[in-house]
N, C-alpha and C positions, 0 to 999 in steps of 0.2 A: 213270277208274279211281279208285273212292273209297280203295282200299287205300291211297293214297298217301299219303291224308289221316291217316288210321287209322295207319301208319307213322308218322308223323309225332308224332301225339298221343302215343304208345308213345315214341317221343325225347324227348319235353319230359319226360313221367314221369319216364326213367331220369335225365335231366341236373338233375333237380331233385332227387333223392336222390345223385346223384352230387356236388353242388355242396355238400352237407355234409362232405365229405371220407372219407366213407364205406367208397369203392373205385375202382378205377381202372379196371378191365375189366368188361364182363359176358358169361358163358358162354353162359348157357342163361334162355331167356325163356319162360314155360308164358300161353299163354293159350287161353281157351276160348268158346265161339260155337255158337248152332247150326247143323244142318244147312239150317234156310231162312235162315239170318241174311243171306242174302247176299252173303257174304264168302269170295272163291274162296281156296283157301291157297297154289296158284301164284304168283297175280298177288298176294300179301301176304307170301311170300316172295323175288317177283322185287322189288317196292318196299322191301324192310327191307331186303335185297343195296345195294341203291342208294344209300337214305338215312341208311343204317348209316356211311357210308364217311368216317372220319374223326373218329367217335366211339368211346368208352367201349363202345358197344355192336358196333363193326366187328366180323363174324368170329362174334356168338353164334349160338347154333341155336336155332332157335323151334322150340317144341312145342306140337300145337293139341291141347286134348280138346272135339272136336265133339260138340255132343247132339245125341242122337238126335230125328227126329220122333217128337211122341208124342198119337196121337188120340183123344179121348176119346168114346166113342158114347152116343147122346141115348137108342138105343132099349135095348142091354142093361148101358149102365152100366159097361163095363169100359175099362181104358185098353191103347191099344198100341203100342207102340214098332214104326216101320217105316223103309224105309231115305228112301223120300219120298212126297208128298202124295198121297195118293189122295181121294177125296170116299166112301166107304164104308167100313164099318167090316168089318176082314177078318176079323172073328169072325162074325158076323148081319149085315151087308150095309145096317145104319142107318145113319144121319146123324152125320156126324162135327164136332167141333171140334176146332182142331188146339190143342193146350195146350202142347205142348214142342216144342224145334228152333226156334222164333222168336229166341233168344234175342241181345242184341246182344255184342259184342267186350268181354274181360272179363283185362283184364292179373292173373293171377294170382300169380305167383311169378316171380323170376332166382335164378340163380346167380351169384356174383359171384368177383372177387379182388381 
């Protein structure tokens, strides 16, 4: 489970702003990914439950904005956002590359006290 890992990195973040004396808790954690990135948001909220416990961060609520897949087709040119991978483009039925939704884990914003 790489979530674990990725949890983990997201604690050293917060404990390295938190070690300026900054704040003492944190609320609300926004991070965002795409939908291929790999990264299930169960098993990244069952890991942050777990490795949370005992920090500054114990207790916050993650909030994910997942991108969308987004495919770009060779043969008319236009881009689509779908919910996942197909190998055809759902306008004209051309060749696709996928350009969005790969994206990796991207700690955006907290909330803090």
């Amino acid at each position: 489970m790489h979530e674990l890992s990725l949890v983990q990195s997201l604690l050293d973040i917060i404990e390295e702003y938190r070690d300026g004396g900054k704040f003492r808790k944190v609320n609300v954690i926004r991070l965002s990914f795409g939908r291929l990135g790999g990264i299930e948001p169960a098993s990244l909220r069952f890991a942050f439950d777990v490795a949370s416990r005992s920090t500054a961060a114990e207790g916050a609520v993650l909030e994910f904005d997942i991108l969308p897949v987004v495919l770009s087709c060779l043969t008319c040119g236009q881009d689509s956002a779908v919910e996942s991978f197909t190998a055809e483009c759902p306008l004209c039925g051309g060749e696709v590359l996928v350009t969005g939704g790969k994206e990796e884990l991207r700690f955006l914003e907290m909330d803090v006290d």
